[in-house]
N, C-alpha and C positions, 0 to 999 in steps of 0.2 A: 358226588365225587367228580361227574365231566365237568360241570360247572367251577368249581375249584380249580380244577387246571386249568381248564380252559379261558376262565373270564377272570376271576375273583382274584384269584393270585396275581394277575399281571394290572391290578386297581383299575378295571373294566367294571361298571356294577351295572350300566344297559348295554342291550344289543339285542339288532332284532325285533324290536317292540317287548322285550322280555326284560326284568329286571332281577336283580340281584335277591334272592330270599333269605338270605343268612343276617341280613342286619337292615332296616331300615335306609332308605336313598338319602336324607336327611336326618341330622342329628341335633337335637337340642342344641342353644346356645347359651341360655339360661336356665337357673333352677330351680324356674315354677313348673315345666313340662313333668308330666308324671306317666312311663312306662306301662304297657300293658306283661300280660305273663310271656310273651314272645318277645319281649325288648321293644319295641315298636310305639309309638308313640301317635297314637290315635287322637289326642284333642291338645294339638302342639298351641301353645300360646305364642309362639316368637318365629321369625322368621326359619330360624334355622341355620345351619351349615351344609354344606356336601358331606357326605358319610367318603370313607378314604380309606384304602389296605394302609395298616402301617409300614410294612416293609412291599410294597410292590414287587414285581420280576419285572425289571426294564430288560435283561439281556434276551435277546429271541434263544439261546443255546440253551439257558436255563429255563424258562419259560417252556421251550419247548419238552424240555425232558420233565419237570415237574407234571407235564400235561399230561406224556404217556405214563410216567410212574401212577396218575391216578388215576388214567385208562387202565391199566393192567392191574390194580386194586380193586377197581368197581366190577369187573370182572367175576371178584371172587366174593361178591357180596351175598351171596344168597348162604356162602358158608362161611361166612366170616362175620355176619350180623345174627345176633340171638335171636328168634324170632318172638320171645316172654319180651329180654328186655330193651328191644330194639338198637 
């Protein structure tokens, strides 16, 4: 969830030496590449694309209040995630 606010939402997927875990840095371009069970694409034949939020937060007001809205979420994560089915 900090990662969400903080990076992902605003189509930031490095920083830091850290990268983005929710979806591969690159995205297939053609349709021989073939997916792992994570989405991820481990033995890419083609060059690629930059992977991209579709809708980004350009405005810092939004950005910034989506950030704390998912600070103040992850907060409640120990009772707010099933611990069976995650």
């Amino acid at each position: 969830m900090l990662i969400l606010g903080k990076y992902h939402s605003r189509g930031i997927h490095e920083w830091e030496g850290v990268s983005c875990s929710f979806h591969p840095l690159v995205k297939f371009s053609c349709k021989e590449c073939v997916e792992d069970e994570s989405g991820f694409y481990p033995n890419m034949k083609c060059q690629g694309e930059p992977s991209h939020s579709a809708n980004p937060l350009k405005c810092e007001f939004h950005g910034l209040a989506y950030e704390i809205e998912c600070t103040e979420r992850a907060k409640n994560a120990n009772s707010a995630i099933d611990p069976e089915l995650g």
